[in-house]
C-alpha positions in Angstrom: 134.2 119.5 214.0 135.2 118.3 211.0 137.9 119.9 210.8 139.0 118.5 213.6 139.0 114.3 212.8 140.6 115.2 209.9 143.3 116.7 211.9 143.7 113.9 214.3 142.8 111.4 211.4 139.8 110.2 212.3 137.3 109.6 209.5 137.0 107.5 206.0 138.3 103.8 206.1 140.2 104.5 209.6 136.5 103.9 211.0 136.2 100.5 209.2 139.6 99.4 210.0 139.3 100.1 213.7 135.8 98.7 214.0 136.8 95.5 212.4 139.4 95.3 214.6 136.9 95.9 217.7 135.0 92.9 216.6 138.0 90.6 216.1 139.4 91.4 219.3 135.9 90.8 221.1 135.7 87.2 219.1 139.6 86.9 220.7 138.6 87.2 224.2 135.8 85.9 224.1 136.9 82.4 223.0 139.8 82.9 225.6 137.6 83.7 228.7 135.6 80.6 227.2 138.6 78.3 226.9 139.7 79.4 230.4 135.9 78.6 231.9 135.2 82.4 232.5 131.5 83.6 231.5 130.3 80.1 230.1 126.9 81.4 230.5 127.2 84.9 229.8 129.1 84.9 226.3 126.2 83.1 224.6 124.0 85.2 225.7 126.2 88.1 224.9 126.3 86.3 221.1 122.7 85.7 221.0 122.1 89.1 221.7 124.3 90.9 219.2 122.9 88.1 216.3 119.6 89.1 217.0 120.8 93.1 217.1 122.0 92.2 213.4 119.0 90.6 212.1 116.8 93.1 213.2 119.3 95.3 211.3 118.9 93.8 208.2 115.2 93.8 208.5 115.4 97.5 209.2 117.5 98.0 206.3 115.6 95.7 203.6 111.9 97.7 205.3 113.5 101.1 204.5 114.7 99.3 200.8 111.2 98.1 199.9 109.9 101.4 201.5 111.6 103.2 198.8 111.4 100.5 196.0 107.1 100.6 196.5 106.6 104.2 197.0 106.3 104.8 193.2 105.3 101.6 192.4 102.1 101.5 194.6 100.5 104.9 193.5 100.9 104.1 189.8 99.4 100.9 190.1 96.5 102.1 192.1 96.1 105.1 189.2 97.1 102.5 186.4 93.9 100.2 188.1 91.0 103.2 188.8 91.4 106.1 186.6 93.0 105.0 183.8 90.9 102.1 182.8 87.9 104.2 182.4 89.5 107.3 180.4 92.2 105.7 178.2 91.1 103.2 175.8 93.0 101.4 173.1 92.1 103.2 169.9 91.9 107.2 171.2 93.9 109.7 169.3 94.8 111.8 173.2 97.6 113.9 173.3 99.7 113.6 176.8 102.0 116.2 178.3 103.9 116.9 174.8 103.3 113.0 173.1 100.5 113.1 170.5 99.3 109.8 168.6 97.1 106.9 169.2 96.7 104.7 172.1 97.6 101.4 171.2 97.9 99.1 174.4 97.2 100.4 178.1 98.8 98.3 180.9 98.5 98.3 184.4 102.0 100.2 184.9 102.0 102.0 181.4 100.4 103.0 177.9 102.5 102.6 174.7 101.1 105.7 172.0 101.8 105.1 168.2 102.3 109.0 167.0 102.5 109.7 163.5 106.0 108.7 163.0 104.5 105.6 163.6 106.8 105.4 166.8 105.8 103.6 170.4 106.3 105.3 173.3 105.8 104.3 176.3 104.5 106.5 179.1 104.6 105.5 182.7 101.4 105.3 184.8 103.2 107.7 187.3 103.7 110.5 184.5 100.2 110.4 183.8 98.8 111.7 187.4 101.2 114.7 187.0 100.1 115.6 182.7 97.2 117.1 181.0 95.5 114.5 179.3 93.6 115.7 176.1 91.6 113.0 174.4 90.7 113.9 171.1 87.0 113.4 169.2 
């Protein structure tokens, strides 16, 4: 199939080009059927309706956006909020997935760990629900 609209030359920005001019020929008779006093009633409809097809569009589109802007977000809030508040305190020497040092701030979203190096790093809330967490005595 493919194969095939590349043989005829179908495909890529020949889409775009002959969808544009779709929409600019539309706008073109439409105003002229207007101008002549053809369909007074029925083009605004007809432009109403395809205004509201391309709002709900963009409201499908920035849905699906947030959709997969909050699906990471939410979870390592929630775990950030619960779990973490209650096992990871400021001061613990812990040791997390391969990150050994001492706890020095715990945030909703991440913890910062001071290792011996006396380096910060930060480790996202997300990372957490998928390491071992070893708190040391």
């Amino acid at each position: 199939m493919e194969s095939q609209l590349l043989h005829h030359r179908i495909g890529g920005h020949k889409i775009i080009i002959s969808i544009i001019k779709g929409v600019i020929y539309s706008i073109i008779f439409a105003i002229g059927f207007t101008q002549l006093g053809v369909g007074e009633t029925i083009i605004p409809i007809l432009v109403s309706a395809f205004s509201w097809s391309i709002a709900i569009a963009i409201g499908v589109a920035i849905a699906i956006g947030l959709g997969f802007a909050l699906k990471d977000i939410i979870p390592a809030s929630i775990m950030g909020a619960s779990t973490q508040r209650s096992i990871l305190k400021v001061g613990q020497k812990v040791k997390i997935g391969d990150v050994t040092g001492t706890i020095t701030a715990s945030h909703m979203l991440h913890v910062i760990i001071t290792n011996e190096k006396n380096e910060s790093i930060v480790i996202p809330t997300k990372t957490l629900m998928n390491q071992t967490i070893i708190i040391f005595n």
